[in-house]
KOLGUVO-250180 format. One line per field, with one value per residue (C-alpha): residue number from 0; residue in one letter; x, y negated, z. Coordinates in pm, 1 decimal, padded with zeros to 6 digits. Layout:
BEGIN
vexkol c(NUM_...)
balo c(A_...)
xx c(X_...)
yy c(Y_...)
zz c(Z_...)
END
This chain:
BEGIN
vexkol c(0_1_2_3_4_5_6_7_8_9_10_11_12_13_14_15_16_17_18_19_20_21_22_23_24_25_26_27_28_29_30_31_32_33_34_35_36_37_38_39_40_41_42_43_44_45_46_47_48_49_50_51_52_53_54_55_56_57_58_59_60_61_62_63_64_65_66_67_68_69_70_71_72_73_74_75_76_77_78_79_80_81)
balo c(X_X_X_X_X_X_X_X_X_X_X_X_X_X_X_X_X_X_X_X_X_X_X_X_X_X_X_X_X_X_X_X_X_X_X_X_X_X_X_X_X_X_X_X_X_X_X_X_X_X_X_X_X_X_X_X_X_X_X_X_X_X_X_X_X_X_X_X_X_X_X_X_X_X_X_X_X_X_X_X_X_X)
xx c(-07975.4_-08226.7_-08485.2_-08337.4_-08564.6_-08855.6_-08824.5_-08390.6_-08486.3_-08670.4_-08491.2_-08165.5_-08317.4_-08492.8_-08131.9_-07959.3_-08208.7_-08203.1_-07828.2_-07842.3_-08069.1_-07878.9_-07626.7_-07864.2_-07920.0_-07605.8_-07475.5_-07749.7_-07687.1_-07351.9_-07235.2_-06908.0_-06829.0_-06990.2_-06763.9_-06444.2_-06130.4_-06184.1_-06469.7_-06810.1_-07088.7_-07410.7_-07572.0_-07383.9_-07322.2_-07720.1_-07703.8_-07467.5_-07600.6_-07975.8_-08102.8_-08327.4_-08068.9_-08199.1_-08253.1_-07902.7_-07829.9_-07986.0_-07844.6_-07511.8_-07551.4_-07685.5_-07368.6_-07075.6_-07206.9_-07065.3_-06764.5_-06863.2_-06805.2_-06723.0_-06907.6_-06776.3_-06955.5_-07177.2_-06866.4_-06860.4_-06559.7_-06399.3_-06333.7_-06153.9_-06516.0_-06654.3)
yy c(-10844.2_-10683.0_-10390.5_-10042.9_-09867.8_-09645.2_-09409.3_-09366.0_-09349.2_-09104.5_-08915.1_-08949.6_-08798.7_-08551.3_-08447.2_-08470.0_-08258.5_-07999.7_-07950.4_-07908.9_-07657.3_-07460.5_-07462.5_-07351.3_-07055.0_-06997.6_-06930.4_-06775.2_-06499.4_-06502.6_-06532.8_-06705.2_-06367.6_-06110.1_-06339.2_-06262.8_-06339.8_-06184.2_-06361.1_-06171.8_-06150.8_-06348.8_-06057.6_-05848.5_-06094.2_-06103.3_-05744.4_-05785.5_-06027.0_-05874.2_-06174.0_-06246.7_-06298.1_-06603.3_-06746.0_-06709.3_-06863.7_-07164.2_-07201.3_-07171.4_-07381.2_-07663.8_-07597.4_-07610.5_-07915.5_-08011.4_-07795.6_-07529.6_-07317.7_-07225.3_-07038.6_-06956.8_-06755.7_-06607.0_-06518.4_-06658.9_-06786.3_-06950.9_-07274.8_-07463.0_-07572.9_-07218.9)
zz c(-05411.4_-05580.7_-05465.6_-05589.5_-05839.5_-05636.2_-05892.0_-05874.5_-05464.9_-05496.4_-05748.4_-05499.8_-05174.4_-05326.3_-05514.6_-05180.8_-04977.0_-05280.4_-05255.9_-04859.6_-04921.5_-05157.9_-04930.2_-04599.5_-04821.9_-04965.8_-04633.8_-04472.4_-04756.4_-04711.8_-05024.8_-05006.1_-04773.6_-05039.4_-05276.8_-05168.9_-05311.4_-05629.5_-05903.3_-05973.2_-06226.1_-06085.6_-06112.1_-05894.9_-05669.7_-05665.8_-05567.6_-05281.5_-05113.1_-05173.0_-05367.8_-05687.5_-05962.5_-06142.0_-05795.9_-05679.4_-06030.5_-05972.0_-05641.0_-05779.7_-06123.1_-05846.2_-05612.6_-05879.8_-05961.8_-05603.4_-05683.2_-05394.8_-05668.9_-05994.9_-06250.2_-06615.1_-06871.0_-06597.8_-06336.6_-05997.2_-05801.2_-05466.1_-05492.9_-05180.1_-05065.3_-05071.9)
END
């Protein structure tokens, strides 16, 4: 077997920790509850849970990625993970 790629290591934990984190904060704002059951513009999802819009963006962009949820065309929804 082979030694992985320092680099790819790297690259991997650093991913994994950024995604925990994302979700640390996504909770601790409570945005899954702010949510609800009907979708919402970033931006006023920003709003309700008192957080910097392009922030909460990235958090989110980095979270559907792990389908916690779903953004299209700037709207916000559930998804079963959320």
């Amino acid at each position: 077997m082979s030694a992985p790629n320092p680099f790819s290591c790297i690259q991997e934990l650093s991913a994994g920790y950024f995604a925990s984190r994302c979700l640390h904060a996504a909770a601790e704002l409570g945005v899954a509850d702010a949510l609800g059951d009907e979708p919402m513009r970033v931006e006023a999802l920003a709003a309700a849970t008192k957080s910097d819009p392009d922030a909460l963006s990235r958090i989110l962009r980095l979270l559907e990625t792990h389908g916690v949820f779903n953004i299209e065309d700037g709207v916000v929804s559930q998804t079963p993970a959320s």
